[in-house]
mmCIF entry with sequence, helices, sheets and N, C-alpha, C, O atoms, coordinates in Angstrom:
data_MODEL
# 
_entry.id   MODEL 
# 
_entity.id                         1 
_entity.type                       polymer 
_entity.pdbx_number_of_molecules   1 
# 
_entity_poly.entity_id                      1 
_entity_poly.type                           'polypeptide(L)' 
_entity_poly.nstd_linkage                   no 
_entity_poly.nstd_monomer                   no 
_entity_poly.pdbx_seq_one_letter_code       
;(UNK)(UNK)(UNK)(UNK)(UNK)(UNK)(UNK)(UNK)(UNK)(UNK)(UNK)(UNK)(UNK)(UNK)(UNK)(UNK)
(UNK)(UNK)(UNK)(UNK)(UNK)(UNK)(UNK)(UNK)(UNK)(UNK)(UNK)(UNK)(UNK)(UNK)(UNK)(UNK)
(UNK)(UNK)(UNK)(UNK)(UNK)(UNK)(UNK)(UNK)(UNK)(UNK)(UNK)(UNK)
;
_entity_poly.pdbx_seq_one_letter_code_can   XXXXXXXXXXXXXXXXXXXXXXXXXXXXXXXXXXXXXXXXXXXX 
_entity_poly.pdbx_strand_id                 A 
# 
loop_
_entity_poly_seq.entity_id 
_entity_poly_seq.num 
_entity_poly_seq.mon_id 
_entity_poly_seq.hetero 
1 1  UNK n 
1 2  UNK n 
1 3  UNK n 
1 4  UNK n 
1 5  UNK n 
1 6  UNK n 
1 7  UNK n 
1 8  UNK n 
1 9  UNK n 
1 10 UNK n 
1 11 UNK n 
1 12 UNK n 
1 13 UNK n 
1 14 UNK n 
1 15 UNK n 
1 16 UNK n 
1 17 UNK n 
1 18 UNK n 
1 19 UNK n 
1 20 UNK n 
1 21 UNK n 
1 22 UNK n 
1 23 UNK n 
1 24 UNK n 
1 25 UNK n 
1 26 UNK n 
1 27 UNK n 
1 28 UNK n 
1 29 UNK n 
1 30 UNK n 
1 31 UNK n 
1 32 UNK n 
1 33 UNK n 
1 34 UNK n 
1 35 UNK n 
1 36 UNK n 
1 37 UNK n 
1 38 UNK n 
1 39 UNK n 
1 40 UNK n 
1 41 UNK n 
1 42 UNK n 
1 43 UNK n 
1 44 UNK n 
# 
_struct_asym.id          A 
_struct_asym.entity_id   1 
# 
_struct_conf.conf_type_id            HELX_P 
_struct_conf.id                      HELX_P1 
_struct_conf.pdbx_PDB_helix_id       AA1 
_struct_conf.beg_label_comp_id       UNK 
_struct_conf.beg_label_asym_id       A 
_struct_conf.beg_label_seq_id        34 
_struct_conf.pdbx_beg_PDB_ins_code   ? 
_struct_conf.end_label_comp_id       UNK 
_struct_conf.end_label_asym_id       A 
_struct_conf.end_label_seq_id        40 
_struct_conf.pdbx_end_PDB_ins_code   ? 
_struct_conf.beg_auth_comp_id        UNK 
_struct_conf.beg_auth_asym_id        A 
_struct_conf.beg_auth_seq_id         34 
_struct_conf.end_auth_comp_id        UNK 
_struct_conf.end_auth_asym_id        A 
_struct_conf.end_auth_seq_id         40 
_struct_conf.pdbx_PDB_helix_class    1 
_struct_conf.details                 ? 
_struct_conf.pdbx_PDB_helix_length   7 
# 
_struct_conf_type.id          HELX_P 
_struct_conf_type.criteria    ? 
_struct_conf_type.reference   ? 
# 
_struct_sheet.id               AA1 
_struct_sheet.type             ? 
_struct_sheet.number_strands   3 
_struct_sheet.details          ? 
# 
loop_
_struct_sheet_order.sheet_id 
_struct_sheet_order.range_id_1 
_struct_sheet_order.range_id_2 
_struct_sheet_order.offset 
_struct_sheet_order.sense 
AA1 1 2 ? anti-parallel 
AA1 2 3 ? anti-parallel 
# 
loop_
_struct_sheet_range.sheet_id 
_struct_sheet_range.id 
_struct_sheet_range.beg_label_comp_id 
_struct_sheet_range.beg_label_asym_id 
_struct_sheet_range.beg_label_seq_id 
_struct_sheet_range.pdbx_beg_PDB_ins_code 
_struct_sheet_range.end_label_comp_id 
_struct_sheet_range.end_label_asym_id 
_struct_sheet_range.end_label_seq_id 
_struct_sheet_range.pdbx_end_PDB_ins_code 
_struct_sheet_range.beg_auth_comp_id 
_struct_sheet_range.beg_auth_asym_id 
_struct_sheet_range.beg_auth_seq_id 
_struct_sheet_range.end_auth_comp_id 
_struct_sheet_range.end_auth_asym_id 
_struct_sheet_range.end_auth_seq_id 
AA1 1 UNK A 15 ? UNK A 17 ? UNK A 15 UNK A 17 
AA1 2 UNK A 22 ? UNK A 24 ? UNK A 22 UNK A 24 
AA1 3 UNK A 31 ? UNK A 33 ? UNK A 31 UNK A 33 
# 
loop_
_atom_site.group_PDB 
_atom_site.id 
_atom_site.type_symbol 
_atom_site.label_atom_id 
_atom_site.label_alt_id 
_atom_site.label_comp_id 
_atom_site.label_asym_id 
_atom_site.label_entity_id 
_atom_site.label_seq_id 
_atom_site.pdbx_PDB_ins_code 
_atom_site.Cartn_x 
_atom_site.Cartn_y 
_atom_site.Cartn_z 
_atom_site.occupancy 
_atom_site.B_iso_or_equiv 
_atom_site.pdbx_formal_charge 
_atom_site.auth_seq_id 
_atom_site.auth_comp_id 
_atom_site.auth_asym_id 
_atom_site.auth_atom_id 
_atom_site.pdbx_PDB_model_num 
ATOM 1   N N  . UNK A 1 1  ? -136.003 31.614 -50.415 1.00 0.00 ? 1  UNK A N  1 
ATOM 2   C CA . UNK A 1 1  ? -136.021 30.238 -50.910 1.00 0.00 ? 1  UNK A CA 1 
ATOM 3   C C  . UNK A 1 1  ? -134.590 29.766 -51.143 1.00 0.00 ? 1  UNK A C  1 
ATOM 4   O O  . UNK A 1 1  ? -133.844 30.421 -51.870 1.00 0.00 ? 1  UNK A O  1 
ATOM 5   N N  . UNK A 1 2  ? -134.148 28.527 -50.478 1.00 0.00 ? 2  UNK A N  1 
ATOM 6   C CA . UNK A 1 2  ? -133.065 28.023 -50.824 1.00 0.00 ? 2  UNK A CA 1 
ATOM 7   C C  . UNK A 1 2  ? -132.746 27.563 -52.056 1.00 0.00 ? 2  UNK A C  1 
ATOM 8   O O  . UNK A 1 2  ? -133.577 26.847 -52.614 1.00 0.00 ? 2  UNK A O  1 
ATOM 9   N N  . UNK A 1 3  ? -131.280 27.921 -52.847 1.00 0.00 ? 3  UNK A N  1 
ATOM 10  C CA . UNK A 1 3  ? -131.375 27.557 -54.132 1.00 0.00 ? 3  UNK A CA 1 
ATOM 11  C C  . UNK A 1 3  ? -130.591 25.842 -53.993 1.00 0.00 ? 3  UNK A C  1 
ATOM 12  O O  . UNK A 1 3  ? -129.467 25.830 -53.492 1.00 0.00 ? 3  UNK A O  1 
ATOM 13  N N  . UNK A 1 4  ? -131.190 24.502 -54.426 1.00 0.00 ? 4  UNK A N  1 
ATOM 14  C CA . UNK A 1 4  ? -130.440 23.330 -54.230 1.00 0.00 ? 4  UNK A CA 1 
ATOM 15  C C  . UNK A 1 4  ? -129.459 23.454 -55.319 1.00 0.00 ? 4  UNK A C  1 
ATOM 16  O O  . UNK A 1 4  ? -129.558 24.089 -56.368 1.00 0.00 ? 4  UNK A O  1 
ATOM 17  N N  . UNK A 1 5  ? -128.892 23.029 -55.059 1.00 0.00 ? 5  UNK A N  1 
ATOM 18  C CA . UNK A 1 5  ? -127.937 22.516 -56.121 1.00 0.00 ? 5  UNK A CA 1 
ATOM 19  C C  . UNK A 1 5  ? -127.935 20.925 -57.220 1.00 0.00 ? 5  UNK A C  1 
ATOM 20  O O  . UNK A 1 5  ? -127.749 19.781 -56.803 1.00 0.00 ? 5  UNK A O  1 
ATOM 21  N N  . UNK A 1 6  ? -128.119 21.216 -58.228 1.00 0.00 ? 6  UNK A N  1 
ATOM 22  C CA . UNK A 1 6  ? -128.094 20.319 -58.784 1.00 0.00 ? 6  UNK A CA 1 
ATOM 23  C C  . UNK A 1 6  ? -127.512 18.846 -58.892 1.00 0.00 ? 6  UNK A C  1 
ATOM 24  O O  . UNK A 1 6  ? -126.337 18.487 -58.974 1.00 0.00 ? 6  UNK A O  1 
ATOM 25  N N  . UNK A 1 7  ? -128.413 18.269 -58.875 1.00 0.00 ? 7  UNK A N  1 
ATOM 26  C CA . UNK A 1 7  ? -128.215 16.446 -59.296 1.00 0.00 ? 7  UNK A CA 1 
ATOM 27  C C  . UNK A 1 7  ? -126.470 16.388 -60.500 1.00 0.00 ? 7  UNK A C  1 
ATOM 28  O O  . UNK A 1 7  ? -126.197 17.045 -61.505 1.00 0.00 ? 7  UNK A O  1 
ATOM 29  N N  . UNK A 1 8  ? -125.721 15.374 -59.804 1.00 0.00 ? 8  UNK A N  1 
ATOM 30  C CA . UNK A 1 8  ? -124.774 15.387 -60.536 1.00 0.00 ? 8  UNK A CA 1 
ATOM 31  C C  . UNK A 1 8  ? -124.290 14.643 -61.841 1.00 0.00 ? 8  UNK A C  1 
ATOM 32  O O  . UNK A 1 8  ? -123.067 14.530 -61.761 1.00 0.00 ? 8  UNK A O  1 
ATOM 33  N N  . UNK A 1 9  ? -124.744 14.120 -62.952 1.00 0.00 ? 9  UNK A N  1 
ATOM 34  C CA . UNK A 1 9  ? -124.644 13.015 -63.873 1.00 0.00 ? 9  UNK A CA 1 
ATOM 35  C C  . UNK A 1 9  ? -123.289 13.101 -65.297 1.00 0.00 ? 9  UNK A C  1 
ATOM 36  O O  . UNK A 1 9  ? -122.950 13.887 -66.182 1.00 0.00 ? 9  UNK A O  1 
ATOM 37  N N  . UNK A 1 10 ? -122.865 11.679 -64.737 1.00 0.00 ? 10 UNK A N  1 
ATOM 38  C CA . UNK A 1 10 ? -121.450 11.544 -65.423 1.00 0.00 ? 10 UNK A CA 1 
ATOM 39  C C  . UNK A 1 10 ? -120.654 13.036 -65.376 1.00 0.00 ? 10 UNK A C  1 
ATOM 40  O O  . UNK A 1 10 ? -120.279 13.694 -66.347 1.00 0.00 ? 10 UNK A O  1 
ATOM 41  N N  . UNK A 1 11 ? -120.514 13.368 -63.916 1.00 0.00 ? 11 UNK A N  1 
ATOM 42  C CA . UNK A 1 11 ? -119.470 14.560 -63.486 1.00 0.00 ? 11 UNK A CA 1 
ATOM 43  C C  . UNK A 1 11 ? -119.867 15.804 -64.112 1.00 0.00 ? 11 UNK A C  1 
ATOM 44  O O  . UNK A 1 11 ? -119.002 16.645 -64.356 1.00 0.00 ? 11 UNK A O  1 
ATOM 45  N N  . UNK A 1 12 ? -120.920 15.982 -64.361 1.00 0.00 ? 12 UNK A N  1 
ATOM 46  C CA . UNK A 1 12 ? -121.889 17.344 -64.570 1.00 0.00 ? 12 UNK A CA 1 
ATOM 47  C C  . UNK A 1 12 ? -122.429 17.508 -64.029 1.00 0.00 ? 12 UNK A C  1 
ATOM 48  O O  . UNK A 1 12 ? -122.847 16.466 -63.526 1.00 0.00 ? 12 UNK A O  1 
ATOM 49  N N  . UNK A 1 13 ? -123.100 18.808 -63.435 1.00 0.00 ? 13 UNK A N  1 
ATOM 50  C CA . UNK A 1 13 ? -124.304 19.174 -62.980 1.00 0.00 ? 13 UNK A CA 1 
ATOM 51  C C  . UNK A 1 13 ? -125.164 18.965 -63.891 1.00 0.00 ? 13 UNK A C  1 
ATOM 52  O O  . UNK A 1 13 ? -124.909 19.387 -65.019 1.00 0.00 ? 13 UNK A O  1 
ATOM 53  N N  . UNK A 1 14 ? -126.401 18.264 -63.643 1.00 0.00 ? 14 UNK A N  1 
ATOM 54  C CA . UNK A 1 14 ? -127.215 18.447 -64.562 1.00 0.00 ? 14 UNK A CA 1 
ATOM 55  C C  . UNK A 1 14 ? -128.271 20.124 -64.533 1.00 0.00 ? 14 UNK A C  1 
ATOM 56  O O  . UNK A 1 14 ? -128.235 20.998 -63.667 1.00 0.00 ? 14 UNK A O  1 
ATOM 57  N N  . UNK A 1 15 ? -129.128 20.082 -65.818 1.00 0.00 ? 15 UNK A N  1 
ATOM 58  C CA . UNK A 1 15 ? -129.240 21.279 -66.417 1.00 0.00 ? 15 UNK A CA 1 
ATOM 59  C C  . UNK A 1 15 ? -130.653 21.102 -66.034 1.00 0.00 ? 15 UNK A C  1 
ATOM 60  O O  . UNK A 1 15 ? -131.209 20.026 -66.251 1.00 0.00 ? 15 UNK A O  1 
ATOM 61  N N  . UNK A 1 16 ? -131.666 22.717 -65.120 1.00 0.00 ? 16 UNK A N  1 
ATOM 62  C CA . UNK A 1 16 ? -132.519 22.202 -64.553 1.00 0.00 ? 16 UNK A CA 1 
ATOM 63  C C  . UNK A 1 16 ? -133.391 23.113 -65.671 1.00 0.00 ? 16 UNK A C  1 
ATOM 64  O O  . UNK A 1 16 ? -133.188 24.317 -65.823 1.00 0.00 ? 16 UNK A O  1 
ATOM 65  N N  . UNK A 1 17 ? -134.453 22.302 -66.473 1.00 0.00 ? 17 UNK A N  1 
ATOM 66  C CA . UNK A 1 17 ? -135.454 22.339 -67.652 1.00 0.00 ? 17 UNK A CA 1 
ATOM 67  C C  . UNK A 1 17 ? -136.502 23.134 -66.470 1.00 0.00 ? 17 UNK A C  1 
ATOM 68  O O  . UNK A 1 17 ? -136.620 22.432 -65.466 1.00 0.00 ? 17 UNK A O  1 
ATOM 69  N N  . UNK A 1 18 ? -137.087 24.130 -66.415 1.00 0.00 ? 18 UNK A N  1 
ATOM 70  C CA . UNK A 1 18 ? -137.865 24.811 -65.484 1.00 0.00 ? 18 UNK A CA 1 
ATOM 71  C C  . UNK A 1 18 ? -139.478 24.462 -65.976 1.00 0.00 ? 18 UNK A C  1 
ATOM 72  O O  . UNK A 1 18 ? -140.497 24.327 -65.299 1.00 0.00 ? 18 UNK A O  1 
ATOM 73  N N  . UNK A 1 19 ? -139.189 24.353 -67.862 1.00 0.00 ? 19 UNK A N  1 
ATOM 74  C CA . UNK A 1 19 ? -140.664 24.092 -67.713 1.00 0.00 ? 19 UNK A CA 1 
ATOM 75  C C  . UNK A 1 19 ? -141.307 22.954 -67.549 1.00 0.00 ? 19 UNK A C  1 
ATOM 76  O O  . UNK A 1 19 ? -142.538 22.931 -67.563 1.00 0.00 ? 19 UNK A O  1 
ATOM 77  N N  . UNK A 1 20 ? -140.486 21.731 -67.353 1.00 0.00 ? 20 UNK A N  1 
ATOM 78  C CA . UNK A 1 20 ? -140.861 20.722 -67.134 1.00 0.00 ? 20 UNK A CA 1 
ATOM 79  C C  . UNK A 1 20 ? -140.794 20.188 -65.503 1.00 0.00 ? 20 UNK A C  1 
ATOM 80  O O  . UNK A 1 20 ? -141.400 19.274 -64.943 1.00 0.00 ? 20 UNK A O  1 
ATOM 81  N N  . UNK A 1 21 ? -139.536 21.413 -64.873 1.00 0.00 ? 21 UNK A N  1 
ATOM 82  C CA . UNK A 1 21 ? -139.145 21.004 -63.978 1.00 0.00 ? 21 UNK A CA 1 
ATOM 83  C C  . UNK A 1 21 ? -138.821 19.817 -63.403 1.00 0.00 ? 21 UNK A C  1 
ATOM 84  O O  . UNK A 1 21 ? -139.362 19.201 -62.485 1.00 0.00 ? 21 UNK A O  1 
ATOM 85  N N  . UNK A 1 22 ? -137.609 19.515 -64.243 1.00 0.00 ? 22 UNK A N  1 
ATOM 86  C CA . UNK A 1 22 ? -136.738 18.404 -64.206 1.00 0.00 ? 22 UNK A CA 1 
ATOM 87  C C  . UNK A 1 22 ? -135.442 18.895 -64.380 1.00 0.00 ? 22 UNK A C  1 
ATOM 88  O O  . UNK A 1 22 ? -135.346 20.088 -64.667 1.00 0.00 ? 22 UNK A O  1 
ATOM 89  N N  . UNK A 1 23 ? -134.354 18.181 -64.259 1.00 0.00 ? 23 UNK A N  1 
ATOM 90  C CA . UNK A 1 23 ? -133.385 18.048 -64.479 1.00 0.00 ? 23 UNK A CA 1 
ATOM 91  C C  . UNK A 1 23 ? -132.601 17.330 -65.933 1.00 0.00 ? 23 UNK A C  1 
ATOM 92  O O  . UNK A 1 23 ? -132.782 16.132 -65.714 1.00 0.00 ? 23 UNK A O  1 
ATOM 93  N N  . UNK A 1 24 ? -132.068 17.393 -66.874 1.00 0.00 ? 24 UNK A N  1 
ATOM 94  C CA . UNK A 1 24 ? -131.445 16.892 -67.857 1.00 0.00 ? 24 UNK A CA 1 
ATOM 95  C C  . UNK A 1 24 ? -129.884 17.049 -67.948 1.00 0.00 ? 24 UNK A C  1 
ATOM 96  O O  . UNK A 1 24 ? -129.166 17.998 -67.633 1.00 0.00 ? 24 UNK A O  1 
ATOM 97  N N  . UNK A 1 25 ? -129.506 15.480 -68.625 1.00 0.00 ? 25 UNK A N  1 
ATOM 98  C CA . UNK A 1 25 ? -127.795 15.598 -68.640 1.00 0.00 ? 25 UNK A CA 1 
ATOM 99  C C  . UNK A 1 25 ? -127.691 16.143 -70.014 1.00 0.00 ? 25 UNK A C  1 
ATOM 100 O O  . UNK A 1 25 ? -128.734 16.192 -70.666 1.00 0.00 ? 25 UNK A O  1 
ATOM 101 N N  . UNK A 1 26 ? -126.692 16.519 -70.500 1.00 0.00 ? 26 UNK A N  1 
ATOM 102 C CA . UNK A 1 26 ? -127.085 16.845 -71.895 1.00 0.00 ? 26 UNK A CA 1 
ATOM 103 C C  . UNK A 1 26 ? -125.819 16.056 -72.384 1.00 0.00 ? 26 UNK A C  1 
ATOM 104 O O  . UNK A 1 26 ? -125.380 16.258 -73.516 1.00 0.00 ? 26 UNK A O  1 
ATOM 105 N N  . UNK A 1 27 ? -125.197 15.100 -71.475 1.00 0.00 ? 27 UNK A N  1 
ATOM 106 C CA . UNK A 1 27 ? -124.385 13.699 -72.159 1.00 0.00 ? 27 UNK A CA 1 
ATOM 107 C C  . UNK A 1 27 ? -125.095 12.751 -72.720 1.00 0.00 ? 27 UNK A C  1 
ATOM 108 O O  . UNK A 1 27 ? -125.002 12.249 -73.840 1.00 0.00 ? 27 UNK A O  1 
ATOM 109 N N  . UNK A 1 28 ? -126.351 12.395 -71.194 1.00 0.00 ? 28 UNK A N  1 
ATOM 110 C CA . UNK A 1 28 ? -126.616 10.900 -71.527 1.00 0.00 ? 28 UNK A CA 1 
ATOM 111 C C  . UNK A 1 28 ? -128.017 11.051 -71.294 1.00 0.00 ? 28 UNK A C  1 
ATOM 112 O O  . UNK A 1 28 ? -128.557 10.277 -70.504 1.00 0.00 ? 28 UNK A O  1 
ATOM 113 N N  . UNK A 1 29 ? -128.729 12.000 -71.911 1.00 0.00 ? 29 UNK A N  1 
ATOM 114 C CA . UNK A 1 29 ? -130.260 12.679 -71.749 1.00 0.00 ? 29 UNK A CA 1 
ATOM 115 C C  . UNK A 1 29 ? -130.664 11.754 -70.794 1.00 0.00 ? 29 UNK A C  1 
ATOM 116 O O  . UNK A 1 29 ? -131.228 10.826 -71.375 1.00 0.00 ? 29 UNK A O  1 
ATOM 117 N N  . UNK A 1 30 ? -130.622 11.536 -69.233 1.00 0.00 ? 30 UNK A N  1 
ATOM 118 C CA . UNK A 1 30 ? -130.944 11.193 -68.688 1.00 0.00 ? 30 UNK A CA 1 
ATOM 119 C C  . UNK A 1 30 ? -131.679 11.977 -67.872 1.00 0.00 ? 30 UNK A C  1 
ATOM 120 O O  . UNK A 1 30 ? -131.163 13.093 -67.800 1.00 0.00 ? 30 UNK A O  1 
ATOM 121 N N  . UNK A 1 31 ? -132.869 11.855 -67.088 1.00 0.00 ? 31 UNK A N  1 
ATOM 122 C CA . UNK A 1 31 ? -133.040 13.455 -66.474 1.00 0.00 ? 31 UNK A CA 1 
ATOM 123 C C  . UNK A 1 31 ? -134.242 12.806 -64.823 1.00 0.00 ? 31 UNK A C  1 
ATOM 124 O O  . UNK A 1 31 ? -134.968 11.852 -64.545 1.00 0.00 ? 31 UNK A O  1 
ATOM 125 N N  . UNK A 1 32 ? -133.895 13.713 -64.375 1.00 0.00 ? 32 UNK A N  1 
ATOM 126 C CA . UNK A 1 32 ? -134.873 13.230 -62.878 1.00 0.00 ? 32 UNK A CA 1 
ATOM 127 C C  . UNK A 1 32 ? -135.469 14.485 -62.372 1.00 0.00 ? 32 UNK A C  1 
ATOM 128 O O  . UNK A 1 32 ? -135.231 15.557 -62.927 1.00 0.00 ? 32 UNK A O  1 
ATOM 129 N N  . UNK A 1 33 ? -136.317 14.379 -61.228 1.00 0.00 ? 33 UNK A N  1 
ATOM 130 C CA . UNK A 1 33 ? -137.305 15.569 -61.204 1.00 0.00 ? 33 UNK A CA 1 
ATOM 131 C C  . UNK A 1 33 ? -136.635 16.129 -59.861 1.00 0.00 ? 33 UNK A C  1 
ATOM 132 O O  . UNK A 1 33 ? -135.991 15.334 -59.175 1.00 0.00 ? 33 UNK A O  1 
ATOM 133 N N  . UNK A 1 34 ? -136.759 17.456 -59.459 1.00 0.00 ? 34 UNK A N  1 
ATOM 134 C CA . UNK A 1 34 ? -136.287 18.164 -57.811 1.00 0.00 ? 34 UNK A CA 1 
ATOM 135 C C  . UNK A 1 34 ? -137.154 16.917 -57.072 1.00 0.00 ? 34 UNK A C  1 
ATOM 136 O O  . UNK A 1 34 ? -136.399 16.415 -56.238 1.00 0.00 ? 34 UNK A O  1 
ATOM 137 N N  . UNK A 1 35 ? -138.130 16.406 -57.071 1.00 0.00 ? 35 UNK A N  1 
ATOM 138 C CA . UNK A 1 35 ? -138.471 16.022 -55.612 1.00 0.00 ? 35 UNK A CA 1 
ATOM 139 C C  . UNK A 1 35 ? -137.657 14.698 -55.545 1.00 0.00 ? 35 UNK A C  1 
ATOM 140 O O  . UNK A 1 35 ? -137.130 14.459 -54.459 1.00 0.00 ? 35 UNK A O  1 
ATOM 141 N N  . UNK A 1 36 ? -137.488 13.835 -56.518 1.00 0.00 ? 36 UNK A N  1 
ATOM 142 C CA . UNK A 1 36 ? -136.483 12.473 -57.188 1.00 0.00 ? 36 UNK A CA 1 
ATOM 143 C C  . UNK A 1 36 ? -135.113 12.930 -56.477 1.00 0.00 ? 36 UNK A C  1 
ATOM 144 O O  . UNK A 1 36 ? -134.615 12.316 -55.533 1.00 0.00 ? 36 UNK A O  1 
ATOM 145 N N  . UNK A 1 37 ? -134.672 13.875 -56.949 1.00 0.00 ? 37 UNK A N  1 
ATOM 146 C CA . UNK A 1 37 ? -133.341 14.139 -56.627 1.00 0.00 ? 37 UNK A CA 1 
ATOM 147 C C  . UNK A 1 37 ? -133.140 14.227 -54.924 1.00 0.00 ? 37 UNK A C  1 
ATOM 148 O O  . UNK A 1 37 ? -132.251 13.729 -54.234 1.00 0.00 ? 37 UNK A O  1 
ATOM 149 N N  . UNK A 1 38 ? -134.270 15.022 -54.542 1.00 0.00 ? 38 UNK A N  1 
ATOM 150 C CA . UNK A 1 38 ? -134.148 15.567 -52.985 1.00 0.00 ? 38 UNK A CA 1 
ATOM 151 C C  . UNK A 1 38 ? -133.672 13.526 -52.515 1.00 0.00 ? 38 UNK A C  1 
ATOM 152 O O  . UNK A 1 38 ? -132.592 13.084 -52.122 1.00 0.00 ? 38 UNK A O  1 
ATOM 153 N N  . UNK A 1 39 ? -134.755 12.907 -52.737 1.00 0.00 ? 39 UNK A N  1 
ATOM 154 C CA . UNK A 1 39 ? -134.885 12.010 -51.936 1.00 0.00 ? 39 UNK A CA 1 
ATOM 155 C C  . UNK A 1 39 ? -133.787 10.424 -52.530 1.00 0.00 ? 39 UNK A C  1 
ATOM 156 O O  . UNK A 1 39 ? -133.405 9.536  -51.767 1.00 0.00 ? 39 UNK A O  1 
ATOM 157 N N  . UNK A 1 40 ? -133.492 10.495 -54.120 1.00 0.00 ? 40 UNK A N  1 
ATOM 158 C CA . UNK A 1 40 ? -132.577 9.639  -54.360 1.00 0.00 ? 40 UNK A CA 1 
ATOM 159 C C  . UNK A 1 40 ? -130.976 9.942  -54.183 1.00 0.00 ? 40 UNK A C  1 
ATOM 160 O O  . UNK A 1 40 ? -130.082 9.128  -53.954 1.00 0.00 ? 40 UNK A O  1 
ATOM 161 N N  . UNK A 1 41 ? -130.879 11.450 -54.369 1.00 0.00 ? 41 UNK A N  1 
ATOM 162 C CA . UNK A 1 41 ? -129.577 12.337 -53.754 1.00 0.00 ? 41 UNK A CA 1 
ATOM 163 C C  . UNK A 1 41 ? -128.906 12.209 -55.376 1.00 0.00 ? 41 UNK A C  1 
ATOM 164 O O  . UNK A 1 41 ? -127.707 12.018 -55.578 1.00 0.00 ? 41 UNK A O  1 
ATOM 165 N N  . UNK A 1 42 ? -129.795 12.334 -56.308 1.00 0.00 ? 42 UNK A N  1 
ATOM 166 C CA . UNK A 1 42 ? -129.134 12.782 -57.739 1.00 0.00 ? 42 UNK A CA 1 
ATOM 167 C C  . UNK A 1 42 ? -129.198 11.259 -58.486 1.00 0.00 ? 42 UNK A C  1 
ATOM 168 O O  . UNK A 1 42 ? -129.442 10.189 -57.930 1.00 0.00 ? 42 UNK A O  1 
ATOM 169 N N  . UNK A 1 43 ? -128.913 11.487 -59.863 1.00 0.00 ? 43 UNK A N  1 
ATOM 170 C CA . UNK A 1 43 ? -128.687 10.550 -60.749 1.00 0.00 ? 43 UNK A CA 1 
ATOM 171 C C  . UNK A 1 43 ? -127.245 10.216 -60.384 1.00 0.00 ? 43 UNK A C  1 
ATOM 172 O O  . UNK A 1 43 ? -126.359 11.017 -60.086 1.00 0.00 ? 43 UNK A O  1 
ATOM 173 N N  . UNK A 1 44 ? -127.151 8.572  -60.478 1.00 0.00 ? 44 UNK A N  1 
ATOM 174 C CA . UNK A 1 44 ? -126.134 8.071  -60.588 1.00 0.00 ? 44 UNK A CA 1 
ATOM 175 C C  . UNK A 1 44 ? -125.418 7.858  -61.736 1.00 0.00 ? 44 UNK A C  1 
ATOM 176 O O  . UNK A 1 44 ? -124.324 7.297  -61.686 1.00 0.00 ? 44 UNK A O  1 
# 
């Protein structure tokens, strides 16, 4: 399985929450999901 690399927000990687399976910034608690990310190409 390929590992992606994380969605990037305000020059962080964001932090991937497994049990929710999402993504979270832990600047600007903003957070988006792996399939969101695949197809928006990360939080802006």
């Amino acid at each position: 399985m390929s590992r992606h690399t994380a969605p990037v927000c305000h020059g962080r990687q964001m932090k991937l929450d497994t049990k929710a399976r999402q993504y979270t910034c832990r600047k600007c608690g903003g957070w988006t999901t792996r399939l969101l990310a695949l197809v928006v190409g990360g939080a802006q």
